[in-house]
TORVEXSE-630559 format. One record per residue: residue number from 0; residue in three letters; chain; x, y, z of N, C-alpha, C in turn. Coordinates in steps of 0.05 Angstrom, whole numbers, always signed. Example, Ala and Ser with C-alpha at 12.3 -4.5 7.8 and 13.67 -1.06 7.14 Angstrom:
// TORVEXSE-630559
0,ALA,A,+264,-114,+156,+246,-90,+156,+264,-66,+156
1,SER,A,+257,-45,+142,+273,-21,+143,+258,+1,+157
This chain:
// TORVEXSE-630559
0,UNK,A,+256,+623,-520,+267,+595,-521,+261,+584,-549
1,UNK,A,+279,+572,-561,+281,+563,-589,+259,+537,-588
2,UNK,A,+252,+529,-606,+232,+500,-613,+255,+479,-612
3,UNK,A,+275,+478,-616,+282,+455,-608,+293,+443,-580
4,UNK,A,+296,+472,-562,+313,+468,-541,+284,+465,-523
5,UNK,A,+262,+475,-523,+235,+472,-519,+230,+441,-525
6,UNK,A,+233,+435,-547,+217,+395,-548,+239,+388,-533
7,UNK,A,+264,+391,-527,+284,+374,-518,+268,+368,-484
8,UNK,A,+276,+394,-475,+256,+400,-441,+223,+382,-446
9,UNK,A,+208,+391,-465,+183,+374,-458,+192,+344,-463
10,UNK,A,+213,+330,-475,+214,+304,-486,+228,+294,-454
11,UNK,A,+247,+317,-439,+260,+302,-415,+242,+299,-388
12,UNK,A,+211,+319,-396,+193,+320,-372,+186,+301,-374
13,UNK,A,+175,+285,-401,+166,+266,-401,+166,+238,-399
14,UNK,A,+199,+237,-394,+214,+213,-388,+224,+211,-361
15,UNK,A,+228,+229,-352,+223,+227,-309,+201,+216,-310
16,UNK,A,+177,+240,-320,+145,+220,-301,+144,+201,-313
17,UNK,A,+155,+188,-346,+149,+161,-340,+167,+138,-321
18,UNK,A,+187,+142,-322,+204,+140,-305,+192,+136,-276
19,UNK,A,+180,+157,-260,+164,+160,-236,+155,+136,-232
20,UNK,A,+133,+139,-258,+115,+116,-262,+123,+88,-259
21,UNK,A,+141,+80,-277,+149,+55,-277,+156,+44,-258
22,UNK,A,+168,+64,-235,+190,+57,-213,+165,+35,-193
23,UNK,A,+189,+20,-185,+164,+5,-160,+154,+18,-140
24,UNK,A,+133,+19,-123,+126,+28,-103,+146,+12,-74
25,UNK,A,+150,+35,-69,+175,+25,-40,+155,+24,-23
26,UNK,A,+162,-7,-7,+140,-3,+18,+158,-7,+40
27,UNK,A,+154,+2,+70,+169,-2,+86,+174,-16,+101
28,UNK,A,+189,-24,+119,+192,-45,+136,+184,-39,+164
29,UNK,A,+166,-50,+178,+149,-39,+204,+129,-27,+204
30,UNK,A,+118,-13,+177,+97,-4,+166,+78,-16,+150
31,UNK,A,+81,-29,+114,+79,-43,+110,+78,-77,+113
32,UNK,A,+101,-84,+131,+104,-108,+125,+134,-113,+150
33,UNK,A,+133,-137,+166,+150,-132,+187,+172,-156,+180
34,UNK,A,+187,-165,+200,+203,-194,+207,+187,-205,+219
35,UNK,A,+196,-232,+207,+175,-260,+217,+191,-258,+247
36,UNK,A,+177,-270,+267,+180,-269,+288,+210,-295,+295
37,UNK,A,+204,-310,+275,+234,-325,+275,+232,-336,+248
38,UNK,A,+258,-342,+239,+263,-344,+210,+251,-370,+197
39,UNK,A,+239,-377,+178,+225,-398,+172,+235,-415,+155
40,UNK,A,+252,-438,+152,+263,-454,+137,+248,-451,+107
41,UNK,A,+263,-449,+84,+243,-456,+62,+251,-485,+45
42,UNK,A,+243,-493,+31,+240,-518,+15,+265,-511,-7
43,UNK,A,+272,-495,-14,+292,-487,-44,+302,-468,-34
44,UNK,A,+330,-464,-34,+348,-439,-27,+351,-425,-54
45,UNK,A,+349,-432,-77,+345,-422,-104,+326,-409,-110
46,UNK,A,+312,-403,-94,+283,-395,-108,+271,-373,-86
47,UNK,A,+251,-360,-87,+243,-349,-73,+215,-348,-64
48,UNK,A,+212,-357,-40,+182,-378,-27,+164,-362,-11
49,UNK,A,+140,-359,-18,+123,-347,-13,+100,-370,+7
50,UNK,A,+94,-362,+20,+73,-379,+35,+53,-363,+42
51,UNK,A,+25,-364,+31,+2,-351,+45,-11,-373,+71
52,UNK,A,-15,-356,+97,-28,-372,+117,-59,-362,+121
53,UNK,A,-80,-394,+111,-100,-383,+113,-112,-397,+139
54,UNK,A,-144,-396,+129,-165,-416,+144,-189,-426,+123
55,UNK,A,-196,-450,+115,-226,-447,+103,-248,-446,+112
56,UNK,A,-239,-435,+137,-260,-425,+151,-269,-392,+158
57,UNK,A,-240,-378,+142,-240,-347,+153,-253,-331,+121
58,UNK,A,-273,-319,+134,-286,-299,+108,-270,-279,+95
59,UNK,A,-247,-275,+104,-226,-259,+90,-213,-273,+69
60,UNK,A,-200,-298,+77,-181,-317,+67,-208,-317,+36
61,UNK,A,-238,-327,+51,-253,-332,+23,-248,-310,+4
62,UNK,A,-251,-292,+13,-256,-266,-5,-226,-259,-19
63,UNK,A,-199,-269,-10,-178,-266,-21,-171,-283,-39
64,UNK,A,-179,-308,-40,-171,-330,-66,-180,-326,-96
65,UNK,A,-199,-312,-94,-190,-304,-118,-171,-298,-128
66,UNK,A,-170,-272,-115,-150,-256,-122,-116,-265,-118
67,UNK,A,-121,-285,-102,-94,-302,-104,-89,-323,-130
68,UNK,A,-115,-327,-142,-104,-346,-159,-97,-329,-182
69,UNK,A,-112,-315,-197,-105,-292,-211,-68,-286,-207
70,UNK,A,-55,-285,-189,-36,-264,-175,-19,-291,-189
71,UNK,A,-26,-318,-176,-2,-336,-178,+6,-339,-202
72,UNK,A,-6,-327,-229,-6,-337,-261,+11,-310,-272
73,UNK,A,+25,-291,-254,+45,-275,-249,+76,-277,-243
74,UNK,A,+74,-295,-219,+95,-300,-217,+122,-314,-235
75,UNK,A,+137,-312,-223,+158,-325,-248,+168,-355,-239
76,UNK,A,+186,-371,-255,+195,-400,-250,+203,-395,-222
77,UNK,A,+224,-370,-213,+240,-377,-194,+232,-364,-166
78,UNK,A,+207,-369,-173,+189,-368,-144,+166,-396,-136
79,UNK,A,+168,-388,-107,+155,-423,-99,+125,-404,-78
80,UNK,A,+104,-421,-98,+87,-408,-68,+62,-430,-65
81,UNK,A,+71,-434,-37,+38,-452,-24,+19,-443,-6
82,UNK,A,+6,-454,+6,-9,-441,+20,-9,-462,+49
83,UNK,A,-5,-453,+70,-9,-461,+88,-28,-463,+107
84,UNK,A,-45,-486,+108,-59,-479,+127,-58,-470,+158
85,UNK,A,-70,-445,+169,-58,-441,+190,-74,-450,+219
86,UNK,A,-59,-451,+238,-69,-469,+262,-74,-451,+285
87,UNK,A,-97,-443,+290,-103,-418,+323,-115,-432,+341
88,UNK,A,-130,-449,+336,-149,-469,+337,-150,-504,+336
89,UNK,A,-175,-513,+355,-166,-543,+350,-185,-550,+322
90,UNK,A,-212,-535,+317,-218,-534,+292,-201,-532,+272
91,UNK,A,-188,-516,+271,-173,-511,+249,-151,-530,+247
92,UNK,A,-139,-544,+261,-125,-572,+259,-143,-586,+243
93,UNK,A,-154,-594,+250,-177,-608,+228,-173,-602,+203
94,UNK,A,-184,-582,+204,-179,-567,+171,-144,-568,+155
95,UNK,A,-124,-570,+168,-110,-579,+163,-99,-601,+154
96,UNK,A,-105,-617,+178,-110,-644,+171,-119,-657,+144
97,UNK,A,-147,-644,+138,-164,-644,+110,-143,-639,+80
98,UNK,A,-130,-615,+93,-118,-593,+72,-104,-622,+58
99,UNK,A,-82,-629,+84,-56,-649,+72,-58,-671,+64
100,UNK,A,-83,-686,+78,-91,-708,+58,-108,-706,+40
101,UNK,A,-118,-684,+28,-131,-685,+2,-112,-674,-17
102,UNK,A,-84,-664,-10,-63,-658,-22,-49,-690,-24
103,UNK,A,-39,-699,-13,-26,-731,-13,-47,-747,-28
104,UNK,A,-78,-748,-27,-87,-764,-47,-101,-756,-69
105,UNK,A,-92,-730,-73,-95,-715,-104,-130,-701,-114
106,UNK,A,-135,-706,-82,-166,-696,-84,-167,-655,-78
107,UNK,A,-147,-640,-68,-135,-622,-66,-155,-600,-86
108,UNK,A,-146,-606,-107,-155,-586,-135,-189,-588,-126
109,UNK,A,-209,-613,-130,-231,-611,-122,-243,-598,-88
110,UNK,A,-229,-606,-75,-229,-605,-44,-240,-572,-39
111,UNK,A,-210,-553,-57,-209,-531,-40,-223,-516,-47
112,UNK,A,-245,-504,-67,-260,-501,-71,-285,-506,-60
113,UNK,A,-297,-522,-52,-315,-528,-47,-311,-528,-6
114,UNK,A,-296,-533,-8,-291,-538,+28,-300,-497,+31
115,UNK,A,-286,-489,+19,-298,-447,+21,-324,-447,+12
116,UNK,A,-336,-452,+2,-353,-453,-13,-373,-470,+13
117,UNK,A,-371,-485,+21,-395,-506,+41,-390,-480,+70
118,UNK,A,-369,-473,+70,-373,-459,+97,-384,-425,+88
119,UNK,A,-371,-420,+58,-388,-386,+58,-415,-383,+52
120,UNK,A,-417,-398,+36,-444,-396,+15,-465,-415,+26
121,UNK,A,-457,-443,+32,-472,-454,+42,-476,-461,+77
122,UNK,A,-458,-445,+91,-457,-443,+119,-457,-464,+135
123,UNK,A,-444,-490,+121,-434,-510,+141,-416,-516,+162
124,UNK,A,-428,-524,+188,-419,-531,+198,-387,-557,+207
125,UNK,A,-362,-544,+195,-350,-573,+193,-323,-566,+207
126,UNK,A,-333,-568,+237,-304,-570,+257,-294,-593,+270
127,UNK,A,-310,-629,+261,-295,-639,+281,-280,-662,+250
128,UNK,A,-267,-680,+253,-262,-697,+240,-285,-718,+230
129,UNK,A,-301,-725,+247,-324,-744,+230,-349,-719,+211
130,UNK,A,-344,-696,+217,-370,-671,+200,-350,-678,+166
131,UNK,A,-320,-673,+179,-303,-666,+155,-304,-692,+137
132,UNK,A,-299,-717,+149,-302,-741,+133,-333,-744,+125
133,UNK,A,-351,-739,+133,-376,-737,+119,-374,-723,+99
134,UNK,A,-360,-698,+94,-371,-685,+75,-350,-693,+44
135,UNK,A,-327,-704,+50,-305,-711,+38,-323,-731,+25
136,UNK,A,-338,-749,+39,-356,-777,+27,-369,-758,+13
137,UNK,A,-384,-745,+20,-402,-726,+1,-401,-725,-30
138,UNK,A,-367,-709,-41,-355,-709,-53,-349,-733,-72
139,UNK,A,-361,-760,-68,-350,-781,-77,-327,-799,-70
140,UNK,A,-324,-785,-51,-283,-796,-47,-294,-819,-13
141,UNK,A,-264,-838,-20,-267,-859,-14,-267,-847,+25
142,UNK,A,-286,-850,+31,-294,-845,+68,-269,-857,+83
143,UNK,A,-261,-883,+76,-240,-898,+102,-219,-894,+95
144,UNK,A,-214,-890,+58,-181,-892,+54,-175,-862,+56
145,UNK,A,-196,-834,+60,-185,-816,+59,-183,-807,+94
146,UNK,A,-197,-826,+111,-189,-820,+133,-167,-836,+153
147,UNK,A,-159,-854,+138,-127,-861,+139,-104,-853,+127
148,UNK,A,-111,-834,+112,-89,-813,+94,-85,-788,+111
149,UNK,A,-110,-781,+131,-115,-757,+149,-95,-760,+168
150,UNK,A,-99,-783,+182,-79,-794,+202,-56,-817,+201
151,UNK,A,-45,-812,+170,-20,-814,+167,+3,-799,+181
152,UNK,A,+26,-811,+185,+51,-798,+191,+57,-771,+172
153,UNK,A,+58,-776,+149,+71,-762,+132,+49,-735,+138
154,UNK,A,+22,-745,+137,+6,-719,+139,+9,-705,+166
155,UNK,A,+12,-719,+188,+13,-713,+213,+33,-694,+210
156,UNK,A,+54,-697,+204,+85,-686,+207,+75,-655,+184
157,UNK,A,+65,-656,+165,+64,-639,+151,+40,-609,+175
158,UNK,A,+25,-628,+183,+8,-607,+203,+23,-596,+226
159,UNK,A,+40,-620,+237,+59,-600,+259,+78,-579,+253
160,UNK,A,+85,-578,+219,+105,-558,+215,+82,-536,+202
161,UNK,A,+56,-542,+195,+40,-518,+202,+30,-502,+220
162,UNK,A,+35,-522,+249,+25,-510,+272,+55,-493,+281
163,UNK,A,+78,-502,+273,+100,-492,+282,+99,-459,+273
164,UNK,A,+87,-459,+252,+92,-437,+230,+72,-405,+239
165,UNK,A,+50,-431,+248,+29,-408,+259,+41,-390,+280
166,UNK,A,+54,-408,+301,+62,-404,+324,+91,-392,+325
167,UNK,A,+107,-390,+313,+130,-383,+319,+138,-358,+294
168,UNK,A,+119,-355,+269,+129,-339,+250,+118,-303,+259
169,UNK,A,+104,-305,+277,+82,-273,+291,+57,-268,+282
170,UNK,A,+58,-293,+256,+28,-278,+249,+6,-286,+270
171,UNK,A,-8,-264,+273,-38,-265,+290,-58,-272,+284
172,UNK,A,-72,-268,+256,-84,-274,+240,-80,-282,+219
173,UNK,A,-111,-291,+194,-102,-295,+168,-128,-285,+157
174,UNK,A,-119,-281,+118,-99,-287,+112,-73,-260,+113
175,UNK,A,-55,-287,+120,-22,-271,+119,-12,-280,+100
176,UNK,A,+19,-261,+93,+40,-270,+73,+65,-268,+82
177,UNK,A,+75,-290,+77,+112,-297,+98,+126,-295,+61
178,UNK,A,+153,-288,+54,+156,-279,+44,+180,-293,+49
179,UNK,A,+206,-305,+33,+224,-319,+39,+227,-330,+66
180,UNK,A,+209,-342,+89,+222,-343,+122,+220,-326,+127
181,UNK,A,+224,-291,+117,+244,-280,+132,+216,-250,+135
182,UNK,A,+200,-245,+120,+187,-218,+125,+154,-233,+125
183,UNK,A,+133,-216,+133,+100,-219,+140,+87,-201,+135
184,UNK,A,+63,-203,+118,+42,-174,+113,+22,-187,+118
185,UNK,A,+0,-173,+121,-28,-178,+127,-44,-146,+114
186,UNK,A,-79,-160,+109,-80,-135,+91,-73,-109,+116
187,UNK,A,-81,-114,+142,-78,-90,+156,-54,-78,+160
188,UNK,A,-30,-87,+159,-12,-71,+155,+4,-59,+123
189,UNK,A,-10,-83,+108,-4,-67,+70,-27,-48,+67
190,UNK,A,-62,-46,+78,-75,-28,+77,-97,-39,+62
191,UNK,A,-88,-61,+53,-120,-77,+35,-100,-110,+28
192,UNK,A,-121,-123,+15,-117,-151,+13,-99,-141,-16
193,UNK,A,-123,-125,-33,-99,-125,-59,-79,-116,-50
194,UNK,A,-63,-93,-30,-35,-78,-27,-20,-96,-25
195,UNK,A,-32,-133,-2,-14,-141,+5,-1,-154,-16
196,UNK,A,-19,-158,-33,-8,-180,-60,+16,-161,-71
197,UNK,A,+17,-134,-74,+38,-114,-78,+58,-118,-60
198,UNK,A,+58,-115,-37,+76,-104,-13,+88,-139,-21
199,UNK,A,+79,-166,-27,+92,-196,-31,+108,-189,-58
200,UNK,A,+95,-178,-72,+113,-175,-104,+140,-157,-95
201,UNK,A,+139,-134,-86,+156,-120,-74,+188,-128,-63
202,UNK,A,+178,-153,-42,+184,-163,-21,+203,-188,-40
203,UNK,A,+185,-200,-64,+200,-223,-69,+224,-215,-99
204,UNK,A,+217,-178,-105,+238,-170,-125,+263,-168,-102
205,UNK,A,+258,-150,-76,+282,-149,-60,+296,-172,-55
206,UNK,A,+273,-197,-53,+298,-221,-49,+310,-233,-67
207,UNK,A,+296,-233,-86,+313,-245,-112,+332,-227,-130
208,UNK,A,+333,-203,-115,+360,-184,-125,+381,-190,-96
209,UNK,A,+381,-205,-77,+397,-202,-64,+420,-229,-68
């Protein structure tokens, strides 16, 4: 074999496997990552909406935010992602509750941190509405006006379409990932918490090529 017809063959081996490489990892559907159990309205038909469903009360959900916040400084403009708090429980209504009015009165950024943080590290007890407004006072924040923001309309209405979401999208647990309305992973069916953040990237190139 001549030297040049030789580098030609090693230069084309070497551009499949990178090739190989580059390619995305295909994950499957029913394996990886299923259909939401009914389709979930999103906020932007332009965009492509990601919703993680947690608890700040579930030691997985703690151990994944990291790695979610990291993940979100990835994404691109024409993706939307929040986090939902999810509802199994009448505790966890609560926590909900918490979520939306410290989102409506801009206490949110300080809140969520520390709300994981009092239940992992420091092992507090905070399932009923007067534990949760104690500890909100804690924080500095105003005790009566943030517990008339709790049981606002607007917050109310925002918890029933989290309880809807719990309930009607299949997930069992958290944390999960709903993926336009329309698909769900959890780490046990992507195979780890980091796969699922993969098996969501995956999930949100398919939809925004469609």
């Amino acid at each position: 074999m001549n030297k040049i017809l030789k580098s030609a063959l090693i230069m084309m081996a070497s551009l499949i496997s990178f090739s190989a490489l580059a390619a995305p990892v295909a994950f499957i559907e029913g394996v990886h990552y299923k259909a939401t159990a009914q389709i979930i309205p999103t906020s932007d038909a332009s965009k492509v909406e990601v919703m993680e469903l947690f608890s700040f009360s579930c030691p997985h959900c703690n151990n994944l935010e990291p790695l979610v916040h990291e993940w979100q400084t990835t994404l691109s403009d024409d993706v939307v992602f929040n986090q939902v708090p999810a509802i199994f429980r009448e505790s966890w209504m609560q926590l909900a509750k918490v979520y939306y009015a410290a989102e409506a009165t801009g206490d949110l950024e300080q809140l969520h941190p520390l709300l994981f943080k009092a239940f992992h590290v420091d092992k507090r007890h905070l399932n009923t509405e007067e534990q949760l407004l104690d500890f909100v006072a804690e924080q500095g924040i105003d005790r009566e006006a943030f517990a008339k923001t709790m049981n606002s309309f607007s917050v109310k209405s925002k918890v029933k379409r989290a309880l809807v979401i719990s309930q009607t999208s299949g997930i069992t647990g958290v944390p999960a990932m709903i993926v336009n309305g329309k698909y769900r992973t959890d780490a046990t069916l992507a195979g780890s918490m980091a796969n699922m953040l993969k098996v969501v990237d995956f999930l949100i190139l398919q939809e925004a090529n469609k």
